[in-house]
C-alpha positions as CSV (number, residue, x, y, z in Angstrom):
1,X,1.7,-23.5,1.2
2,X,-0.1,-20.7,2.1
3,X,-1.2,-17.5,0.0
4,X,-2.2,-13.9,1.0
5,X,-3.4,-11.4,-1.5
6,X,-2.6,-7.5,-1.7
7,X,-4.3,-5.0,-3.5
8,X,-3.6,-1.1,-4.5
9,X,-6.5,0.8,-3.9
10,X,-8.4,2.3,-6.5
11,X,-7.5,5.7,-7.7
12,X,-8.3,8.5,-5.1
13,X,-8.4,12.0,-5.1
14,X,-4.4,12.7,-4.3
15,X,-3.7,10.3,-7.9
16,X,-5.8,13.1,-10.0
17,X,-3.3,15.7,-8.6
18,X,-5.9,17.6,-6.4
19,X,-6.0,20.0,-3.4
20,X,-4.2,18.2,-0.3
21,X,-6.4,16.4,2.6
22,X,-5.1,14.8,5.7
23,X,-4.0,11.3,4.4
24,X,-6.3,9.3,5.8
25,X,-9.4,10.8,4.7
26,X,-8.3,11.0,1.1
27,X,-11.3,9.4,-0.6
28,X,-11.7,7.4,-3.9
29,X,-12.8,9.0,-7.0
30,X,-15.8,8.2,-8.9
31,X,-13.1,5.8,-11.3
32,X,-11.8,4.4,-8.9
33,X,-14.9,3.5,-7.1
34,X,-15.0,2.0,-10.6
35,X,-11.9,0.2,-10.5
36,X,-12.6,-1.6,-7.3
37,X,-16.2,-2.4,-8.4
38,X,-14.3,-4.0,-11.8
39,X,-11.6,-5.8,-9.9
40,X,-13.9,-7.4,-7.3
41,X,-16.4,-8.6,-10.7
42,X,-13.2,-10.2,-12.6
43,X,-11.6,-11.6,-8.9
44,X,-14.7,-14.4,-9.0
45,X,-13.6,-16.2,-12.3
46,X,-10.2,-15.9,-11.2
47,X,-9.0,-15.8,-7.6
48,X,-10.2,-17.5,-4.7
49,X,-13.0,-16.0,-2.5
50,X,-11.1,-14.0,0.6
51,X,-11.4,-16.0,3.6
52,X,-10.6,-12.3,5.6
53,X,-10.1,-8.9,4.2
54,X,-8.0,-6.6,5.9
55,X,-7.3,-2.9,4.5
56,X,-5.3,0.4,6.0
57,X,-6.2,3.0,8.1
58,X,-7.2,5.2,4.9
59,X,-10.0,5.7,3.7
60,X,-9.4,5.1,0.2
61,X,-8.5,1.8,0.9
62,X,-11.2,1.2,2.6
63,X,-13.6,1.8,0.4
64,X,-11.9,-0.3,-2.4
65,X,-12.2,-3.1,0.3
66,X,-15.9,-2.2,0.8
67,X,-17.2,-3.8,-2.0
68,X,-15.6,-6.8,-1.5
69,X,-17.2,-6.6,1.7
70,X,-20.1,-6.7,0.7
71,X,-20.0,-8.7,-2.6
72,X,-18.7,-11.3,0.0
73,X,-20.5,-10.3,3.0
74,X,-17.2,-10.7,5.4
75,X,-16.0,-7.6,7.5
76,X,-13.5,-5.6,6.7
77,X,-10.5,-5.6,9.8
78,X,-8.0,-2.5,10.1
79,X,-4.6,-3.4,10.3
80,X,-2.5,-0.9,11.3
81,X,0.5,-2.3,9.7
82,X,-0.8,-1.7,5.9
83,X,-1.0,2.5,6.6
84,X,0.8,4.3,3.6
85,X,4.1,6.2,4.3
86,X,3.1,9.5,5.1
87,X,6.8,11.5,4.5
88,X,5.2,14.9,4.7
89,X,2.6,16.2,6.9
90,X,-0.6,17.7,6.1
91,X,0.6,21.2,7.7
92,X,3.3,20.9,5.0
93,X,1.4,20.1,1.8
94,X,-1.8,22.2,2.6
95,X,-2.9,23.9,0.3
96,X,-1.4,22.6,-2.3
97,X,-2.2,20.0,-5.6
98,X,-0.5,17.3,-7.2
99,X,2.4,19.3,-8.8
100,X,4.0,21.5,-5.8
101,X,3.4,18.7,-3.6
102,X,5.2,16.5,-6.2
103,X,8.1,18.7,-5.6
104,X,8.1,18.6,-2.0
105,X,8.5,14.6,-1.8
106,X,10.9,14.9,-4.6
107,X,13.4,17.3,-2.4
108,X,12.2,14.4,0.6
109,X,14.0,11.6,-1.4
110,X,17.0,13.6,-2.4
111,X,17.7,13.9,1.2
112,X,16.7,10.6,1.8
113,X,17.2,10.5,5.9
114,X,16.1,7.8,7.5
115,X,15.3,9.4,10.6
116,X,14.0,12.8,9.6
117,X,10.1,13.3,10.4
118,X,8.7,16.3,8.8
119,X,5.5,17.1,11.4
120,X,4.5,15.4,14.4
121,X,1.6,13.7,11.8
122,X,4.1,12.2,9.3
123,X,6.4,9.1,9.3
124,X,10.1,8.5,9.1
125,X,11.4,6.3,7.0
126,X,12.2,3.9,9.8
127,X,9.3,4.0,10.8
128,X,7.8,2.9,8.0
129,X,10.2,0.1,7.0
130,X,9.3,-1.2,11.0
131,X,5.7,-0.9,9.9
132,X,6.1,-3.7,6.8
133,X,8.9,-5.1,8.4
134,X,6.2,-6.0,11.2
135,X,3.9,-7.4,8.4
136,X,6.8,-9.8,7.3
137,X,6.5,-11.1,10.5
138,X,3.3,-12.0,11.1
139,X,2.2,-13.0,7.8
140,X,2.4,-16.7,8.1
141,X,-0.7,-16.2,10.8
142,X,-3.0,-14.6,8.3
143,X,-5.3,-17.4,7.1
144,X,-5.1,-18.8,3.8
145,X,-6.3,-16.7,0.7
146,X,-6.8,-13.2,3.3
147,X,-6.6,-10.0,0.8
148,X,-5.0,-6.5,2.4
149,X,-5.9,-3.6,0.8
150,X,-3.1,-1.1,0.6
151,X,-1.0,1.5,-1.0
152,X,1.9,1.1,-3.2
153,X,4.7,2.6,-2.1
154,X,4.1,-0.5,1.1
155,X,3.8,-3.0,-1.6
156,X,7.4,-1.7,-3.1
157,X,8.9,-1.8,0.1
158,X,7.5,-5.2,1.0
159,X,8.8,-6.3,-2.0
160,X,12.6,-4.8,-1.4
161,X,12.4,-6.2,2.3
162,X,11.3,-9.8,0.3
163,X,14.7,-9.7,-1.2
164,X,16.7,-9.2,2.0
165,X,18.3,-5.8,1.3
166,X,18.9,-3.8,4.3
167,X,18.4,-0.1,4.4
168,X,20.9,1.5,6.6
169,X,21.8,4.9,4.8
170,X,20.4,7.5,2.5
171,X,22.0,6.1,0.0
172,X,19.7,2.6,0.5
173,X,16.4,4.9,0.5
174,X,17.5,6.3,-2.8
175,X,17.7,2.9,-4.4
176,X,15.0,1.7,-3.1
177,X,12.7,4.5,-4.5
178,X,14.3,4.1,-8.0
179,X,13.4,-0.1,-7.3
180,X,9.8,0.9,-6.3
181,X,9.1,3.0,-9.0
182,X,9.9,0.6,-11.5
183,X,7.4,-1.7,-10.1
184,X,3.6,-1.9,-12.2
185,X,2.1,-0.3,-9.5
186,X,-1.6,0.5,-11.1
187,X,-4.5,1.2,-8.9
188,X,-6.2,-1.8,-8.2
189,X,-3.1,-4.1,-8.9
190,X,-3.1,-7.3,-6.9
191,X,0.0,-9.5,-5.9
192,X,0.0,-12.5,-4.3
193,X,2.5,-13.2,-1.4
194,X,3.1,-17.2,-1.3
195,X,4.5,-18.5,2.1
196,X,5.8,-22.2,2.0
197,X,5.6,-24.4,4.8
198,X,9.0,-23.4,5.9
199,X,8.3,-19.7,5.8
200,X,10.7,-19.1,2.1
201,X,7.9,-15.8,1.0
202,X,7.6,-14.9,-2.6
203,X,5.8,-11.9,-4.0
204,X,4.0,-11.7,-7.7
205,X,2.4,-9.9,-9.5
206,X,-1.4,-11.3,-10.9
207,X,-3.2,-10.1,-13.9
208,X,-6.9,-10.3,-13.6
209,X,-8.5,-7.1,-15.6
């Protein structure tokens, strides 16, 4: 049995409903420098020390990581396949704060096409389910008790993928978002992915703050 950890990042500038900034250097705010520095205190009488940390391409994740790194002096590797879904571009959303954006990726998921891409700088939904659907596959090779630090919307669709629905049609996305909504998806939430020594993968949630 092998077991990886997953962690939200803390909460960043885009969760307090401010100005847009190109994704990936959307930053933490003071709280949720907090958050991380809370979670990583409560993670010693809890969870296992990380034998690797891993964390997206954003920079809010990578700061929550940070202070793991260097509570437990390990280096922090990017991996490319924990980057959040980016369904509209920063040429789209500049400009704008929390509300009219909201807006925007609500009209996004009443269309629901898997193969639309707003700007060159965005994702499709296929792309995106690739992206975690490439994580499923490798995951067995991450060593024992590694920790990713990520976004939620990856973690809900990680957790649908877990479950073996397919997503062929707009229809799929829609229920998908109403399934990864639902999900407690707090900044700084951790879940642990268990891999058996067949390769049978559950996902859970784990309370620790």
């Amino acid at each position: 049995m092998k077991s990886l950890y997953i962690v939200r990042h803390g909460q960043s500038l885009a969760n307090t409903g401010a100005e847009s900034m190109p994704d990936k250097t959307i930053p933490l705010t003071a709280l949720g420098i907090e958050q991380a520095t809370t979670l990583c205190a409560n993670w010693q009488a809890l969870l296992p020390k990380p034998s690797t940390i891993y964390c997206s391409q954003m920079l809010r994740a990578q700061q929550t990581a940070q202070i793991f790194c260097e509570h437990h002096q390990i280096e922090a590797q990017a991996l490319p396949l924990l980057n959040e879904f980016g369904c509209l571009g920063f040429t789209t959303v500049k400009g704008l704060k929390g509300e009219a954006r909201g807006k925007l990726a609500q009209q996004y998921w009443v269309s629901a096409d898997l193969n639309y891409r707003d700007t060159e700088d965005s994702d499709s939904f296929a792309d995106f389910v690739e992206r975690v659907d490439g994580f499923i596959d490798t995951a067995a090779s991450y060593e024992h008790h590694s920790v990713f630090f990520g976004h939620g919307i990856w973690l809900g669709l990680l957790a649908w993928r877990l479950l073996g629905i397919d997503i062929q049609d707009n229809t799929d996305m829609r229920r998908f978002r109403q399934f990864q909504t639902a999900m407690p998806m707090y900044n700084t939430v951790v879940y642990r992915l268990d891999i058996s020594d067949d390769g049978v993968m559950q996902l859970q949630a784990v309370r620790i703050n």
